[in-house]
N, C-alpha and C positions, 0 to 999 in steps of 0.2 A: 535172282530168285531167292536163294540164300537170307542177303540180304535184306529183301523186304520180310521172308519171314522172322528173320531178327525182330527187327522193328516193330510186327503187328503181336510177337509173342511181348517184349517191352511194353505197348502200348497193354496188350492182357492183363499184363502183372501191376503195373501203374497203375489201372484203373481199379483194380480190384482191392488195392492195397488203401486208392482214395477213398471208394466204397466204405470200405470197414476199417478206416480209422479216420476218416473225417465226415463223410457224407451222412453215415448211421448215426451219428452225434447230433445232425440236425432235425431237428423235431418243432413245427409251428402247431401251438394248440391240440398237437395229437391230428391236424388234420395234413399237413403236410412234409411230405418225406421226400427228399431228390433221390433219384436213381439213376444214377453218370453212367452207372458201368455199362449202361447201354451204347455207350457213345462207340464205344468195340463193335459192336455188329453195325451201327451206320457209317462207320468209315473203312469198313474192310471193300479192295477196289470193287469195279462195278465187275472183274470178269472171273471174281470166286466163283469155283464151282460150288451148288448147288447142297452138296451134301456136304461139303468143307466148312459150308455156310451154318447149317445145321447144327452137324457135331459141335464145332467152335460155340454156338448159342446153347449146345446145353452144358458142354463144359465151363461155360461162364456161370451161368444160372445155377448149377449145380454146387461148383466153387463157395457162390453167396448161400445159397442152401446149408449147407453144411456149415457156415460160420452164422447164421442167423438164425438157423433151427426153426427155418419152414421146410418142413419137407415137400420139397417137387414144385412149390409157388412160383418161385420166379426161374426156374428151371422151363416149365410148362410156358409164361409170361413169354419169355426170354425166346423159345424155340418157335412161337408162335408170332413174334416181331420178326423176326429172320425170315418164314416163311413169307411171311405176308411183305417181305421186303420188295420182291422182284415186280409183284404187283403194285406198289406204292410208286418202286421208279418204272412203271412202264405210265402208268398215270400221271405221272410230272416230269414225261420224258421231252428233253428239248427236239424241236422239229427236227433237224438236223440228228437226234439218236445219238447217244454215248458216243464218244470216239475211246478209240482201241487208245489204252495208256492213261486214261483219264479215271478220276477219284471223287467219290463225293464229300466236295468240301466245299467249304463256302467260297474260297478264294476262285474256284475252276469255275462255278457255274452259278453265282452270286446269291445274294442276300434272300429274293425270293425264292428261290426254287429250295434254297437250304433251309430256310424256314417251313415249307411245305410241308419236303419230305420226312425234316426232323419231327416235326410238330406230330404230322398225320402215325410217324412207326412208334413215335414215345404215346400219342395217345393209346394206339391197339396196345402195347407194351402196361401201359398204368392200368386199362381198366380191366384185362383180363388178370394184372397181379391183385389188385384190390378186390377183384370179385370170388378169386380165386379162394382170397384171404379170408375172406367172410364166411362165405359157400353157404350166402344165403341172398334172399332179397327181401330179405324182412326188413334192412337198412339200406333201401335201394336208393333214396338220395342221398342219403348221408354219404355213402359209398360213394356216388355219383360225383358229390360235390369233394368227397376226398381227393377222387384220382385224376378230377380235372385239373385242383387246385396244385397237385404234384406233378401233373404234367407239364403244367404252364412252369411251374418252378424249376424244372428238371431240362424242361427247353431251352428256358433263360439260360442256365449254365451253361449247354452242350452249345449253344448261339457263343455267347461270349467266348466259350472256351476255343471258338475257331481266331479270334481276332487275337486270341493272347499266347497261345500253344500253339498253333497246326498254319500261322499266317508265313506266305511265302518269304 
């Protein structure tokens, strides 16, 4: 137990450290922006409690908050991907159900189903940051085409990042 909390606090601190000294530096056209540090809340195992799940999503979010001077954006984004987690993996759950000791990664439960799940929590993730961002719909596609264009770009990463970091 220990141990893995080792690891997931490392994976925390890694990701946020990617965040804000590499990922913030990348910028296409002003329309899109990756957002790894999500990859924390989709690989923490399937049998996080509930409210561990939570708190962790706003101490991340919070974290980027405070060093990007949005107050509450992807704090709110961020707590609101978590939530929406358990119903994401009950809707791309394999027939057979989680087995006790298993993780969501691409190596355990392969290419499709990690693509899904990635795909569908970074979507709710981007458009509730980007909408948040705006706090309007006066740029409703502009917005629109923002946070898909960052979604897909943000998935890309968090996909590769399982073949190059997290492969068994």
């Amino acid at each position: 137990m220990i141990r893995e909390f080792g690891k997931y606090l490392f994976y925390f601190v890694v990701l946020i450290l990617a965040q804000l000294l590499i990922f913030n530096n990348i910028e296409f056209s002003g329309y899109v922006n990756p957002y790894v540090y999500v990859l924390f809340i989709l690989l923490l195992p399937f049998t996080t409690p509930r409210i561990v799940l939570l708190i962790s999503a706003f101490a991340l979010g919070l974290i980027i908050d405070l060093f990007m001077g949005t107050p509450g954006v992807h704090s709110s984004a961020t707590v609101l991907m978590a939530f929406s987690r358990s119903s994401v993996m009950a809707l791309f759950s394999p027939r057979e159900g989680y087995q006790s000791g298993t993780y969501p990664r691409l190596a355990e439960f392969g290419l499709e189903w990690f693509v899904k799940y990635t795909v569908m929590l970074v979507l709710i993730h981007h458009f509730a940051l980007f909408y948040l961002e705006v706090f309007s719909f006066h740029h409703f596609f502009s917005t629109l085409f923002r946070a898909f264009l960052s979604s897909v770009l943000t998935s890309l990463i968090i996909i590769f990042s399982q073949y190059f970091v997290f492969r068994k």
